[in-house]
N, C-alpha and C positions, 0 to 999 in steps of 0.2 A: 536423623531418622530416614530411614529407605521410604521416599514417598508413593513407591508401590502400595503400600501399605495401608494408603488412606484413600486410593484413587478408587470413584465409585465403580461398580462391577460392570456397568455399561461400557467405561472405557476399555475393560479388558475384552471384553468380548468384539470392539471393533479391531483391537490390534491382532487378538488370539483367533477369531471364528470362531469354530466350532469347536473349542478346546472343551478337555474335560473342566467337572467344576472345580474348584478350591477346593483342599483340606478344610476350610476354616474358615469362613465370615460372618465379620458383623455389620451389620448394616442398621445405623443410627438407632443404634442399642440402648435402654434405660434399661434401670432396675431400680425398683426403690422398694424397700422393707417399711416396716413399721415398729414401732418402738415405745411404748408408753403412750400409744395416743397418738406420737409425732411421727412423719413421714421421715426418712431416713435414705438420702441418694446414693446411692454404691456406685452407680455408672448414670453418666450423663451423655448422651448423645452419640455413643463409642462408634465408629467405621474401624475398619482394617480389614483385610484381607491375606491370608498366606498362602504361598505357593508351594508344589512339592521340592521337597529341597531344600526350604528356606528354614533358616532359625534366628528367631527371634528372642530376646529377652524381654520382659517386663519390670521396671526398676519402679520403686518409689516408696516413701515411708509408709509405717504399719497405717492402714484403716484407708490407703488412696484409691484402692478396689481392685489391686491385684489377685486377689484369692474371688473376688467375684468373679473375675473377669473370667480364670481359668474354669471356678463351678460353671458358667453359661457356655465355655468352650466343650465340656465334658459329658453336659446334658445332666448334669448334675439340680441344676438350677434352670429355670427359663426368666424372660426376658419380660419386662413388665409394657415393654412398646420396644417395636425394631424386629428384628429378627436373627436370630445364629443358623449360619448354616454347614452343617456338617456336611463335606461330598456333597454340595448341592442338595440337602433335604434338611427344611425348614423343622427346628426341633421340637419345638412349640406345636407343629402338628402331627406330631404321632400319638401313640398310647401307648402305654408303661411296655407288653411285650416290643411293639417296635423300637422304643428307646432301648431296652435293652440288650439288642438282637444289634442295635447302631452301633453302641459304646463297645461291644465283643469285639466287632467285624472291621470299626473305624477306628479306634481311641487305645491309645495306651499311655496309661498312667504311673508316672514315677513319683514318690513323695520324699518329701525330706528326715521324715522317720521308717524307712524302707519298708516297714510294714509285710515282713515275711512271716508267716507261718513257724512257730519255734517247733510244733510238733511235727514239721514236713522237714525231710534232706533238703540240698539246694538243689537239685534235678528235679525232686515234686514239688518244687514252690515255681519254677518256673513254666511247670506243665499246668496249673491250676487251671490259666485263662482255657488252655483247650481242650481238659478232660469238661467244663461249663458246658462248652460250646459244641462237644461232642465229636472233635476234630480227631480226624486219624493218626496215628503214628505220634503222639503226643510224645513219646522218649525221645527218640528220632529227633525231634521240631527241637525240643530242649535242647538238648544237647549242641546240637548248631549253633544255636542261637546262645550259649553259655561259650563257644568255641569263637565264638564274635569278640565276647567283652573277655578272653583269655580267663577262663575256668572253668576250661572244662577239666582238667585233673581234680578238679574240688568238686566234682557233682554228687559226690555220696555223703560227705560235710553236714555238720547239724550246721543252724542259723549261728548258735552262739563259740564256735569254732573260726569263727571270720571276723575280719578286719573289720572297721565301718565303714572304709573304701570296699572290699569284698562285696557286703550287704547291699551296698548302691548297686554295684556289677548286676550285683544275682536280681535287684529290682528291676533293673534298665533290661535285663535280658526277658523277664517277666515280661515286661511291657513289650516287648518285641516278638515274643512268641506268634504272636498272628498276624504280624506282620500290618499293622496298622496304619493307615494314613497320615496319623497327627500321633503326635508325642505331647504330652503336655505335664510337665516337672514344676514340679510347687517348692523349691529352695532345694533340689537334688544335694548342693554341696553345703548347707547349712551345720551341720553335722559333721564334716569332716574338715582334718586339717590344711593348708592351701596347698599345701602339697599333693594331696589327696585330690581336695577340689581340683586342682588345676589338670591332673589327669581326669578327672569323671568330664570337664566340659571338652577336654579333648576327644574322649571318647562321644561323646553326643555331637560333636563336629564332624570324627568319622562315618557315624551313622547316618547325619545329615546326607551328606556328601555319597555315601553307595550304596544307601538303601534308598534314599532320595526321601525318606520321612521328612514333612513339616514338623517342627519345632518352636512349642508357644513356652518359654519357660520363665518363670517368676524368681527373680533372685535379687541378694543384693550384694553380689560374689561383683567387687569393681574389676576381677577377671575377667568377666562376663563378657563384655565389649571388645574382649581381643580376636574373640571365638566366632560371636554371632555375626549378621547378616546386617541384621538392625535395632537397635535399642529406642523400646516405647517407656518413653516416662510418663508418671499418672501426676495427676492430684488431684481432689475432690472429687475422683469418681471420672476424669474427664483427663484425655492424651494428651499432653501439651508438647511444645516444641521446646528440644533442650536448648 
């Protein structure tokens, strides 16, 4: 594991100054739910931190609190002690418009069932985040940003017209349309054959690389490790050392 990763935020700001903040920290993070009565720990104690550019994976069997981990990266979820911080703002204190106005402006989301739109082309499934957001030139921005992940000939395309390597593409460019700080993929290549997979985490390598997006992505693609930066393994809610 890249022990960047777990070093508390004080150290970076002696090495960094005055740097901008992190896409992404957590700082001695819990969550616990409830369940019948009984208290139920998702995350124990979690630090880490990302930088822009980095990519990361999350490994580890169902229920060790990967799918937590990335709800409290998303603002999806908050944090029952600790704190997340997106760009430097504690999530936990805002209110639903600023959360939402965060997750537009910082966050883009790829999932492992692509989750397009069957009634939109794939040029209006890409444009969705910024017709939301009210962003200009919303064709324009698509279309770039589908010319990244190599489809832009397919932008007129119904959803059920394409591969489910295609379907990833038109997600991943989805998530890129505004151009977000963090990227955060919940089994991007779960769904697709390794062959397939093995291009999708290429393509999230080059994105890393020249768009300079952080990347927090949850898999258990043993490709994974060839691509990323650093692999976090979980169990019981808690990082441990491979």
């Amino acid at each position: 594991m890249d022990k960047r990763l777990l070093a508390p935020d004080h150290e970076y700001d002696r090495s960094q100054g005055e740097s901008t903040p992190a896409p992404l920290s957590f700082e001695c993070v819990s969550k616990e739910y409830h369940s019948d009565g009984e208290a139920v720990h998702a995350l124990n104690d979690v630090s880490l931190r990302l930088e822009p550019g980095q990519f990361v994976a999350v490994v580890g069997r169902s229920g060790c609190g990967k799918s937590t981990l990335l709800n409290l990266a998303g603002a999806m979820d908050f944090p029952s002690a600790g704190r997340v911080c997106l760009d430097g703002t504690a999530t936990s204190a805002l209110n639903e418009m600023q959360l939402t106005r965060l997750r537009r402006e910082k966050v883009g989301f790829i999932f492992q069932s692509f989750q397009l739109l069957h009634t939109l082309n794939v040029v209006e499934n890409v444009e969705v985040p910024l017709l939301l957001a009210g962003r200009r030139n919303p064709r324009s921005r698509a279309l770039d940003r589908l010319a990244d992940v190599g489809l832009a000939d397919l932008a007129t395309r119904m959803p059920h017209q394409l591969s489910g390597g295609q379907m990833q593409r038109v997600a991943i460019a989805r998530a890129l349309v505004h151009a977000p700080r963090i990227l955060l993929a919940d089994e991007p290549t779960g769904n697709l054959d390794s062959s397939t997979g093995a291009s999708i985490l290429q393509l999230l390598r080059t994105i890393c690389d020249e768009q300079n997006a952080a990347i927090l992505m949850a898999t258990h693609s043993t490709e994974a490790a060839a691509v990323v930066d650093a692999v976090i393994r979980m169990r019981d809610g808690r990082i441990v050392q491979s």
